[in-house]
PATORZA-527846 format. One record per residue: x, y negated, z negated of N, C-alpha, C, O, CB in turn; residue number from 1. Coordinates in steps of 0.2 Angstrom, whole numbers, plus 5000, padded with zeros to 4 digits. Glycine has a CB too. Layout:
% PATORZA-527846
[site [X Y Z] [X Y Z] [X Y Z] [X Y Z] [X Y Z] NUM]
...
END
This chain:
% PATORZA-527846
[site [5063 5232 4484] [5064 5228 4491] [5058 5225 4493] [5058 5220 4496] [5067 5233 4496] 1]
[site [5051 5228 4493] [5046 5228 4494] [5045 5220 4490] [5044 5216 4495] [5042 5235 4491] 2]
[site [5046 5218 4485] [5044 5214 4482] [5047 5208 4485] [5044 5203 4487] [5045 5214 4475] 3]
[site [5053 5208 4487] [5057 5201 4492] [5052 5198 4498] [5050 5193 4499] [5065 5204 4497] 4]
[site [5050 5207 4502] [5048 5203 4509] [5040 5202 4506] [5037 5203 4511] [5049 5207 4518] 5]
[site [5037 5202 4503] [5029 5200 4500] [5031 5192 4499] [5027 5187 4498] [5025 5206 4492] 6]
[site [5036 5191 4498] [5036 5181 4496] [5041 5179 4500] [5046 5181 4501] [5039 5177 4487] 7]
[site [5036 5174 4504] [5043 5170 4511] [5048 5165 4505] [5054 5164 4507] [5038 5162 4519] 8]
[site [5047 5164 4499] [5051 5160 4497] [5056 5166 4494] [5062 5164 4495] [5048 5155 4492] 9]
[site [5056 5172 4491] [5061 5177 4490] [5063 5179 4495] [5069 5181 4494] [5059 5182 4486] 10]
[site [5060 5179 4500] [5064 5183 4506] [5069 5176 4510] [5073 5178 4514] [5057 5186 4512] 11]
[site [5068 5173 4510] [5071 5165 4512] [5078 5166 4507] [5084 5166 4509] [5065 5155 4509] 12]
[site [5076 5166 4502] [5082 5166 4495] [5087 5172 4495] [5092 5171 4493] [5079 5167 4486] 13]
[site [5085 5178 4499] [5088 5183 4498] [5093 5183 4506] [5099 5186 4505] [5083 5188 4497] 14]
[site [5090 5180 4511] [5094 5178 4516] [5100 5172 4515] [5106 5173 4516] [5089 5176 4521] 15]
[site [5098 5167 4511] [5104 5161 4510] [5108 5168 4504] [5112 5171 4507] [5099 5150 4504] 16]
[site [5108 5171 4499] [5113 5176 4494] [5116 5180 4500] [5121 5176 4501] [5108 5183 4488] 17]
[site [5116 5185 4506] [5117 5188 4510] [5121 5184 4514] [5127 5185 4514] [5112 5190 4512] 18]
[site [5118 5179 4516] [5123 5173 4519] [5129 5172 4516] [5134 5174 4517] [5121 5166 4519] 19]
[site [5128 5168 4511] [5133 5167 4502] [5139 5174 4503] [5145 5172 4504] [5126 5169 4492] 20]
[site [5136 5181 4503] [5140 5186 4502] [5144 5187 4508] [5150 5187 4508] [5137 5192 4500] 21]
[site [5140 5186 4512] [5144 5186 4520] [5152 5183 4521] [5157 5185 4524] [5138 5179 4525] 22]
[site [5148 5175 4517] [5154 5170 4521] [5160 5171 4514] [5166 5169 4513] [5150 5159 4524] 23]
[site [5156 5174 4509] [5162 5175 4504] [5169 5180 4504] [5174 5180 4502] [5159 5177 4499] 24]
[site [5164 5186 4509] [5167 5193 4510] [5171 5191 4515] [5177 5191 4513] [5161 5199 4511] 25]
[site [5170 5189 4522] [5171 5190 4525] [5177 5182 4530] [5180 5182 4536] [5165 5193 4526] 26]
[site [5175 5175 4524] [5176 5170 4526] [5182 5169 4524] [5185 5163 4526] [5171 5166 4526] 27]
[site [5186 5174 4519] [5193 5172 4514] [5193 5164 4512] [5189 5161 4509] [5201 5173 4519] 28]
[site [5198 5163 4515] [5199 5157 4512] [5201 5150 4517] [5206 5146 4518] [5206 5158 4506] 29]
[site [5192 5152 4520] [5192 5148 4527] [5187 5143 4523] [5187 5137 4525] [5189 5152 4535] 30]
[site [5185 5144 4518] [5178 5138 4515] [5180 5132 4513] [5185 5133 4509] [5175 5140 4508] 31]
[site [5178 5126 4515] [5180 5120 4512] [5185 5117 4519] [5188 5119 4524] [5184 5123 4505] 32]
[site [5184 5112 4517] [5189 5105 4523] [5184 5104 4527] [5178 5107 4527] [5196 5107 4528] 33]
[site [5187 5100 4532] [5184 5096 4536] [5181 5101 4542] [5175 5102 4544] [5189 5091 4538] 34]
[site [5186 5104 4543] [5182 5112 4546] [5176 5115 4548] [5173 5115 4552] [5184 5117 4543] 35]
[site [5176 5118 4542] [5172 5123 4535] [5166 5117 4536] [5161 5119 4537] [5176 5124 4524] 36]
[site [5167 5110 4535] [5158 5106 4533] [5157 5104 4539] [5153 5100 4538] [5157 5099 4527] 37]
[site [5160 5104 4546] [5159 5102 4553] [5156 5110 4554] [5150 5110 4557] [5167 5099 4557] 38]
[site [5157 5115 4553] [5153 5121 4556] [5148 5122 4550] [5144 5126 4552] [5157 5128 4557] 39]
[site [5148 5120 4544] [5142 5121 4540] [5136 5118 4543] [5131 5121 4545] [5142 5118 4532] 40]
[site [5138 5112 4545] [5134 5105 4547] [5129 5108 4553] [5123 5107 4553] [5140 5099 4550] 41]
[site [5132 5111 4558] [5132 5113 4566] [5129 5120 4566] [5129 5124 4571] [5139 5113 4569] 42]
[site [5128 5123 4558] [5124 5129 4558] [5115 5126 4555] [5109 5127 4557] [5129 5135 4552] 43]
[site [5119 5123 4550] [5111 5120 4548] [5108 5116 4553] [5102 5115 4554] [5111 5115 4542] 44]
[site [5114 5113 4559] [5109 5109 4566] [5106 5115 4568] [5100 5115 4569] [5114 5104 4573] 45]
[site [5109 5121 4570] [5106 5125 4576] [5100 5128 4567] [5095 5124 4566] [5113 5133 4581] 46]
[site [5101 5132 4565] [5093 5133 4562] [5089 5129 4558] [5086 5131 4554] [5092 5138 4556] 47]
[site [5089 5122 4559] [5084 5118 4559] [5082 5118 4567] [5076 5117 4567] [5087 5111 4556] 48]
[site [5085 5118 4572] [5083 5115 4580] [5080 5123 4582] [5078 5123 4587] [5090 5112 4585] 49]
[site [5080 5129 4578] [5076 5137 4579] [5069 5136 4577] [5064 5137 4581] [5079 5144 4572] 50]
[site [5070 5132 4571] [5063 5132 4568] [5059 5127 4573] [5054 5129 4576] [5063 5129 4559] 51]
[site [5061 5121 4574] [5059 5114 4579] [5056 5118 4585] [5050 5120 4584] [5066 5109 4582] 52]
[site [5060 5121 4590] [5059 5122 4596] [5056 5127 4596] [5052 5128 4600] [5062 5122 4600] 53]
[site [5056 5134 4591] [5052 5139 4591] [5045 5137 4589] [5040 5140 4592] [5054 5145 4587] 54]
[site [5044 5134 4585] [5038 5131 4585] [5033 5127 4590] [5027 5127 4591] [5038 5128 4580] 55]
[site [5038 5122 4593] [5035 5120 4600] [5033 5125 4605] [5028 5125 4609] [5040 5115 4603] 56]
[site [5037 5129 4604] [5037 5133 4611] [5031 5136 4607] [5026 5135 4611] [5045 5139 4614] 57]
[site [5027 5140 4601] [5023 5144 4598] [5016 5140 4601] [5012 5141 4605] [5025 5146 4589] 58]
[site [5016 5135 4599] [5010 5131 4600] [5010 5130 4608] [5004 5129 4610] [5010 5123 4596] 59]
[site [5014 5129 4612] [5014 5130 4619] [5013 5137 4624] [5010 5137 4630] [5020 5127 4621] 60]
[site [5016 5142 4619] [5015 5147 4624] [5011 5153 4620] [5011 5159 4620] [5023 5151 4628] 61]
[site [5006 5149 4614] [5005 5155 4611] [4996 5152 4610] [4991 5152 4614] [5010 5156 4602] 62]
[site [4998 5149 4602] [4992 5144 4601] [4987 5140 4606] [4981 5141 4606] [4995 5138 4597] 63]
[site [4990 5135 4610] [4984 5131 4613] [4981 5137 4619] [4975 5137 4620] [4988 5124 4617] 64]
[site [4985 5141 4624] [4982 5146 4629] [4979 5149 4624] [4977 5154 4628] [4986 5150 4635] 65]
[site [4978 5151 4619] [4975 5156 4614] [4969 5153 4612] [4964 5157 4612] [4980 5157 4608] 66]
[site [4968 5147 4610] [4963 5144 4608] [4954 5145 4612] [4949 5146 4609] [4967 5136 4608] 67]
[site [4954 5145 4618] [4950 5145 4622] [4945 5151 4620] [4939 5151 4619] [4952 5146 4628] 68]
[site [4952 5158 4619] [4948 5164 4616] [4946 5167 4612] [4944 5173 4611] [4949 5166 4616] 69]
[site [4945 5161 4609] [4944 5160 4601] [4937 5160 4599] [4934 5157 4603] [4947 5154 4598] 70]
[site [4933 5162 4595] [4927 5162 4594] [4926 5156 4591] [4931 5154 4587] [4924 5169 4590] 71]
[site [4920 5152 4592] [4919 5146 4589] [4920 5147 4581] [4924 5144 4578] [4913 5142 4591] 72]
[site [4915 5151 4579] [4917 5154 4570] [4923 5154 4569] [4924 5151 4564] [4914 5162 4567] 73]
[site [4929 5157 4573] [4935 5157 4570] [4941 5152 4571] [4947 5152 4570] [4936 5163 4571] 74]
[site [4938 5149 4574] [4945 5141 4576] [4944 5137 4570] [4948 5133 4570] [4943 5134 4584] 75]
[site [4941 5138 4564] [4941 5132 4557] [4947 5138 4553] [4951 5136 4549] [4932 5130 4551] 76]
[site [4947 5143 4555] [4954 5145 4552] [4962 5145 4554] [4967 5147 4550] [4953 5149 4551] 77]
[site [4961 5142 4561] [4968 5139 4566] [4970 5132 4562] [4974 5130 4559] [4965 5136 4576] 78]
[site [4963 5127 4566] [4962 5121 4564] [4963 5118 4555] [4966 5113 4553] [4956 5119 4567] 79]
[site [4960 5122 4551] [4960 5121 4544] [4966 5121 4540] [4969 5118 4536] [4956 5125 4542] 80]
[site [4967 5127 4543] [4976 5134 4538] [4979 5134 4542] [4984 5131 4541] [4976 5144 4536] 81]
[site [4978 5137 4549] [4985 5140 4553] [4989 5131 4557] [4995 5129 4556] [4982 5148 4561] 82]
[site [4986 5129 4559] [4990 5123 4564] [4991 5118 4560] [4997 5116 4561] [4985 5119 4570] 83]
[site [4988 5115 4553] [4992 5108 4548] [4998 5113 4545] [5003 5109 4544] [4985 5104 4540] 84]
[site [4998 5118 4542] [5004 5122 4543] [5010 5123 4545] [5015 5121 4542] [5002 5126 4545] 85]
[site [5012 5126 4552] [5014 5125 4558] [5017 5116 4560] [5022 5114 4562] [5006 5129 4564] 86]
[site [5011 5112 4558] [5015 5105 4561] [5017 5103 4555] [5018 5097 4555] [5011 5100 4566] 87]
[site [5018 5105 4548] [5023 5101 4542] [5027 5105 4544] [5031 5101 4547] [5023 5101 4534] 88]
[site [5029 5112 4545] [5039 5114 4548] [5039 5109 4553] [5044 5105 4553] [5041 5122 4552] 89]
[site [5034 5111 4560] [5034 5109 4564] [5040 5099 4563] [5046 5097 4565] [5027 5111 4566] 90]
[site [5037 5096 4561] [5038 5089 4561] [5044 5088 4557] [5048 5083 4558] [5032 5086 4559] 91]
[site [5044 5093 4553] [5049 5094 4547] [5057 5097 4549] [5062 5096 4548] [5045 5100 4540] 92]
[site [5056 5100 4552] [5061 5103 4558] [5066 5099 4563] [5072 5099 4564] [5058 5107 4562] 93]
[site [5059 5097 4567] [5062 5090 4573] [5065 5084 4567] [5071 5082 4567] [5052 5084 4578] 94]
[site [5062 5083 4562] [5067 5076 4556] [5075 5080 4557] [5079 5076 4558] [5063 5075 4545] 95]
[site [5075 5086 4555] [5079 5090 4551] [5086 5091 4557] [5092 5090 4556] [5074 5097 4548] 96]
[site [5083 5093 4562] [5086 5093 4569] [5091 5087 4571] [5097 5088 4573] [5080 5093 4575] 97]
[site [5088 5082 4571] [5090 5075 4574] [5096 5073 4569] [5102 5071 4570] [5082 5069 4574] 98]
[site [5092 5074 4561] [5100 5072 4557] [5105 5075 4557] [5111 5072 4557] [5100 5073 4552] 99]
[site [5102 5081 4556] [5109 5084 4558] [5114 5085 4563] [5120 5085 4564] [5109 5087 4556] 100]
[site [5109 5088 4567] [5114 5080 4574] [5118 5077 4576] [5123 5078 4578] [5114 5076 4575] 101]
[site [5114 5071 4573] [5119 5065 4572] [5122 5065 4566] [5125 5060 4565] [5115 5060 4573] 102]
[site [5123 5069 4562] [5128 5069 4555] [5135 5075 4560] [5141 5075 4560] [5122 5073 4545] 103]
[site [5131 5078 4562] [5138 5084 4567] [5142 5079 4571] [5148 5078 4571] [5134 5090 4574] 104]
[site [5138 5076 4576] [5141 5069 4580] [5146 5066 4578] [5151 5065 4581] [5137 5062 4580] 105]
[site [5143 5064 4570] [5147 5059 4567] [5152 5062 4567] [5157 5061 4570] [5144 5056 4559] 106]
[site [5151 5069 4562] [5158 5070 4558] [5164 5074 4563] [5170 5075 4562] [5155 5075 4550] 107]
[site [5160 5075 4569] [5165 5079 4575] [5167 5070 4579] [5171 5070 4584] [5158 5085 4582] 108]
[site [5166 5066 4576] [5169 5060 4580] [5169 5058 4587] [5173 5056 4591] [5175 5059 4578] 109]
[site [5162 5059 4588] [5160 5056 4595] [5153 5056 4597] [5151 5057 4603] [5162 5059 4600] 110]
[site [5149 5053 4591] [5144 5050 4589] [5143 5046 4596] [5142 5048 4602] [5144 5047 4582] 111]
[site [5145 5038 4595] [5146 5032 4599] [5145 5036 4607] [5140 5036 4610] [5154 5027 4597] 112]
[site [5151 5039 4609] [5153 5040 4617] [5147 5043 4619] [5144 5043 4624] [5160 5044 4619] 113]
[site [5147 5049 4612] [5139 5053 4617] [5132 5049 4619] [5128 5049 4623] [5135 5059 4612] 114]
[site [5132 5045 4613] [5125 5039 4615] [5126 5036 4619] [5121 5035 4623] [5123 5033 4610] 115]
[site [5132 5034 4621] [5132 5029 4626] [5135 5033 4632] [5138 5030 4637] [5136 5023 4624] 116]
[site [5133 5039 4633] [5133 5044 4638] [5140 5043 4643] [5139 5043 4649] [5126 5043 4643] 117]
[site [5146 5044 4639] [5151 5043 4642] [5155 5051 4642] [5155 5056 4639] [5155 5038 4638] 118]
[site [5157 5048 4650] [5163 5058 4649] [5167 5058 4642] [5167 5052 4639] [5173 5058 4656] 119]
[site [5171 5062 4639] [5167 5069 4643] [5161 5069 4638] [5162 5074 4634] [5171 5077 4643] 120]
[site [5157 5066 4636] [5152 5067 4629] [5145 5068 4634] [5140 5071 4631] [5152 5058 4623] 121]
[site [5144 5066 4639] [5138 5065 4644] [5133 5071 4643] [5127 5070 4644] [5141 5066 4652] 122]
[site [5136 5077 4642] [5132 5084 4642] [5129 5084 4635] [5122 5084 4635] [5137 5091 4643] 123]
[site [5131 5083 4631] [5129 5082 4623] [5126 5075 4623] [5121 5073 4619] [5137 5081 4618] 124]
[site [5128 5073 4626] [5123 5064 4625] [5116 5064 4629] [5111 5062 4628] [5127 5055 4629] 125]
[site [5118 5066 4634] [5110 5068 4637] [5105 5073 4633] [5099 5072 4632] [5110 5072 4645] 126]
[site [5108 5079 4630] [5104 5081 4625] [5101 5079 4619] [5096 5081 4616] [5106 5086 4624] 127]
[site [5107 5074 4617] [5104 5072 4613] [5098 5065 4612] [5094 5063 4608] [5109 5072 4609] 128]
[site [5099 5062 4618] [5094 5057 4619] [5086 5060 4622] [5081 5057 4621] [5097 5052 4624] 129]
[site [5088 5069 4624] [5082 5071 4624] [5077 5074 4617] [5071 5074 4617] [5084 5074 4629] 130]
[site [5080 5075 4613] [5080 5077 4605] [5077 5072 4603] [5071 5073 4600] [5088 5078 4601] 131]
[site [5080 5064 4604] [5077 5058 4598] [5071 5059 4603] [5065 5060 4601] [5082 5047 4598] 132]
[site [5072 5058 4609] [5063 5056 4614] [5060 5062 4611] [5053 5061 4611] [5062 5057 4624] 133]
[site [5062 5067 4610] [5056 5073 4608] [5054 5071 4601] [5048 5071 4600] [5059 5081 4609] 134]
[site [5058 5070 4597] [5059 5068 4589] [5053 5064 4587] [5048 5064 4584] [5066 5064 4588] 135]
[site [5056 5058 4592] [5049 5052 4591] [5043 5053 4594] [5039 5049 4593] [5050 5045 4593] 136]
[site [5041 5057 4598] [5037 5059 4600] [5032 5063 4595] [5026 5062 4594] [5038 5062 4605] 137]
[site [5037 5067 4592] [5033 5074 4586] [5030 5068 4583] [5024 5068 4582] [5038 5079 4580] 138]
[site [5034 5064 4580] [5033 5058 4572] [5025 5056 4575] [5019 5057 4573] [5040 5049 4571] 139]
[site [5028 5051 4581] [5024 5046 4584] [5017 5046 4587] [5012 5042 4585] [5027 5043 4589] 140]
[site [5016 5051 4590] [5012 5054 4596] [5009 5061 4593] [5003 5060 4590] [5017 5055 4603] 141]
[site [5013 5067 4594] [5011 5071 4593] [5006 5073 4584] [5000 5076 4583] [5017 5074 4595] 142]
[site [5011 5070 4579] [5007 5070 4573] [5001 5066 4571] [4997 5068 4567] [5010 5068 4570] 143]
[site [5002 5060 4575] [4997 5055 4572] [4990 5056 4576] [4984 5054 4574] [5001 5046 4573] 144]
[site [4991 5060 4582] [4984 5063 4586] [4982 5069 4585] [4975 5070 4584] [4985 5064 4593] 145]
[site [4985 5074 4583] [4985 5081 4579] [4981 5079 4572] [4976 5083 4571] [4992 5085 4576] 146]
[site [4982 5075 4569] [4976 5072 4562] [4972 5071 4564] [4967 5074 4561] [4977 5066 4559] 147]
[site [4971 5067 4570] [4962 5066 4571] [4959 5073 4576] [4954 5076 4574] [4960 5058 4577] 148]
[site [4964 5076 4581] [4960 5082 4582] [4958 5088 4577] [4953 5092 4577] [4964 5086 4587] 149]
[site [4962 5086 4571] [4964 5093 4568] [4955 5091 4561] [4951 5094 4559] [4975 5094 4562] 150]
[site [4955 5087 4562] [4950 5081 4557] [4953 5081 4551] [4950 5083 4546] [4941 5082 4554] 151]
[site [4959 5079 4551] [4963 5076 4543] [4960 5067 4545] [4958 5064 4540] [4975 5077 4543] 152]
[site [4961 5066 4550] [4959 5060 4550] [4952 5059 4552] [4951 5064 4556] [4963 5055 4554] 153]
[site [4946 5056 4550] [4941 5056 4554] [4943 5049 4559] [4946 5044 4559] [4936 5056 4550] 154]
[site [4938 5053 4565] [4938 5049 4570] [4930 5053 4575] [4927 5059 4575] [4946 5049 4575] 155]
[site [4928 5046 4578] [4922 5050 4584] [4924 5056 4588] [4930 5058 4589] [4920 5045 4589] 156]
[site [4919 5057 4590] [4920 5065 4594] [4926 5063 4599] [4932 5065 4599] [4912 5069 4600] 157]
[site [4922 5058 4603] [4926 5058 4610] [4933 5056 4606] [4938 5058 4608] [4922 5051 4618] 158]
[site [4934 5053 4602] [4942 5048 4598] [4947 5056 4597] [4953 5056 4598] [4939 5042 4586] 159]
[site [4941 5062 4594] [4944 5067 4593] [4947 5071 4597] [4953 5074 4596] [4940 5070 4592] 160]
[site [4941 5071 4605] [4946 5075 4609] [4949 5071 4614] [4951 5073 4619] [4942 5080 4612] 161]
[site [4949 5065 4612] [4956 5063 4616] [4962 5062 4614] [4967 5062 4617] [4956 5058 4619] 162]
[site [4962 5062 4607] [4967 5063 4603] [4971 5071 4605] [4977 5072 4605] [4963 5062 4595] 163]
[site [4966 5075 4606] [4967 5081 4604] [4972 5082 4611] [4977 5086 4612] [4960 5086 4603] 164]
[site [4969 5078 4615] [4973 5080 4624] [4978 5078 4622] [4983 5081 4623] [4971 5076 4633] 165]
[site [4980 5072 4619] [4984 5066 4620] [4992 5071 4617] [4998 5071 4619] [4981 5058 4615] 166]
[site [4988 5074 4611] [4994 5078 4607] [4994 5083 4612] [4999 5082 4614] [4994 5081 4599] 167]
[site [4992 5087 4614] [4992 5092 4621] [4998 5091 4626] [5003 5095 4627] [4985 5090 4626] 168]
[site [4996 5084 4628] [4999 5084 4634] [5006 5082 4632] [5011 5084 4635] [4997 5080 4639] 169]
[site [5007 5077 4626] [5014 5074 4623] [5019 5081 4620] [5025 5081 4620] [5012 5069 4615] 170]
[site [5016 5088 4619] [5017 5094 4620] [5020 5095 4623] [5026 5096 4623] [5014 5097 4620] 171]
[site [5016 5097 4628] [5019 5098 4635] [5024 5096 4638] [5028 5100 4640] [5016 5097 4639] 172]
[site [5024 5089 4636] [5031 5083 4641] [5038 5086 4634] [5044 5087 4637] [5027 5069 4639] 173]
[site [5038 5087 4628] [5041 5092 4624] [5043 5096 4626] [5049 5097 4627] [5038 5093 4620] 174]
[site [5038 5101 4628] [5042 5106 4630] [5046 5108 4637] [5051 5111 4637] [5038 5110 4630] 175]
[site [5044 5105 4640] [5048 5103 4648] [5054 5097 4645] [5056 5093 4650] [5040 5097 4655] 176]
[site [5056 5096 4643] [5062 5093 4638] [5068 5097 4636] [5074 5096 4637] [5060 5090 4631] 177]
[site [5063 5103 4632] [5067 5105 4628] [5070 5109 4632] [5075 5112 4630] [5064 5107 4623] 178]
[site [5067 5109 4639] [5073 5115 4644] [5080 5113 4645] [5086 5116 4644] [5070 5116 4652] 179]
[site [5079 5107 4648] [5087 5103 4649] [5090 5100 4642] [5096 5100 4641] [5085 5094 4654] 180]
[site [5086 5099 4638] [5090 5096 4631] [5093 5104 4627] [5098 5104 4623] [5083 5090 4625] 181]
[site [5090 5110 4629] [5095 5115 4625] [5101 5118 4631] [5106 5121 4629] [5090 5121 4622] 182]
[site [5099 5117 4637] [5104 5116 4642] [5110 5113 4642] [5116 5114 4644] [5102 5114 4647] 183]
[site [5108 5108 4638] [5113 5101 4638] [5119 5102 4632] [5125 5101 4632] [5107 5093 4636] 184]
[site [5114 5104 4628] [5115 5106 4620] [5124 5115 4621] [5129 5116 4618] [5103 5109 4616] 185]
[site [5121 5117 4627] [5126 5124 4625] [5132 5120 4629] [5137 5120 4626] [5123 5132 4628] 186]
[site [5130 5116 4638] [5133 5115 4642] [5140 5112 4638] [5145 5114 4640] [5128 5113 4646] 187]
[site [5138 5108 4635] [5144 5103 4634] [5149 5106 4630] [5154 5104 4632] [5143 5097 4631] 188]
[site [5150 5110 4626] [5154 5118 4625] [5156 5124 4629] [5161 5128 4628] [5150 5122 4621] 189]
[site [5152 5123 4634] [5154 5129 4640] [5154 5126 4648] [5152 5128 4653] [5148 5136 4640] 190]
[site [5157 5119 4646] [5159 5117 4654] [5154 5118 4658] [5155 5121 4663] [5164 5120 4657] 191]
[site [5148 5116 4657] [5142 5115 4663] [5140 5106 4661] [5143 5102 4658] [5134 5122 4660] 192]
[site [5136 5106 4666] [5134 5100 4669] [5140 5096 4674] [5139 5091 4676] [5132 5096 4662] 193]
END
């Protein structure tokens, strides 16, 4: 057993087998149809949107108020290893979130009405227009300034640390998002908004 959780990739493999046995054991002969790949779909949206927002929220309530306390010797191992790390899930997650999503949208057939923020789709369409703004924010903003703070890209100091606010604060405006857009996201299933 020892040997699974020493590799995130065996231990990842052994959770999807466990899953597998789960939905075999326990799912009869519910697997398959339109059903079965509307909730596959809407499982892979919510643990793609775990990894997304737990990671925003990690670098918001963990990483950056953490950073200060940091001995100058030991922030090239944040900046170097731990944070370019952290933002390929990170970014890789938000892609991962949004598609599937909108492939749930699709295949639940009210894609169109939610975008265009119509009843009763309003609760789900507000969260998800908050998702694309957060989405392109990660791509746009957040990544492309995290390269020059992080020095994947070079840039001058001052180019550095403003880059560095700029992903800071595009962070921030993220995280204050993600309150109403996962609000939005349960609401329209449990009759709120």
């Amino acid at each position: 057993m020892g040997a699974i959780f020493q590799s995130l990739g065996r231990t990842v493999l052994a959770g999807v087998v466990l899953l597998i046995v789960l939905v075999l054991v326990a799912g009869g002969g519910s697997i398959g149809g339109m059903a079965w790949s509307t909730f596959a779909m809407r499982w892979l949206h919510v643990l793609n949107g775990v990894m997304w927002i737990g990671l925003l929220w990690y670098f918001n309530f963990v990483q950056i108020p953490s950073m200060p306390k940091i001995p100058d010797e030991q922030k090239p191992a944040i900046s170097k290893v731990i944070a370019p790390a952290a933002l390929f899930w990170f970014r890789w997650a938000a892609l991962g979130t949004v598609i599937t999503g909108l492939l749930l949208s699709w295949m639940s057939g009210y894609i169109a009405p939610a975008l265009g923020l119509q009843r009763p789709f309003l609760a789900i369409g507000i969260g998800m227009w908050l998702a694309l703004i957060m989405a392109f924010n990660v791509w746009f903003i957040i990544w492309p300034n995290q390269q020059k703070a992080l020095g994947m890209v070079q840039v001058e100091a001052a180019d550095k640390a403003k880059a560095a606010r700029t992903a800071m604060l595009t962070s921030r405006l993220n995280t204050m998002l993600s309150i109403p857009m996962l609000y939005c996201m349960v609401a329209q299933q449990n009759g709120g908004l």
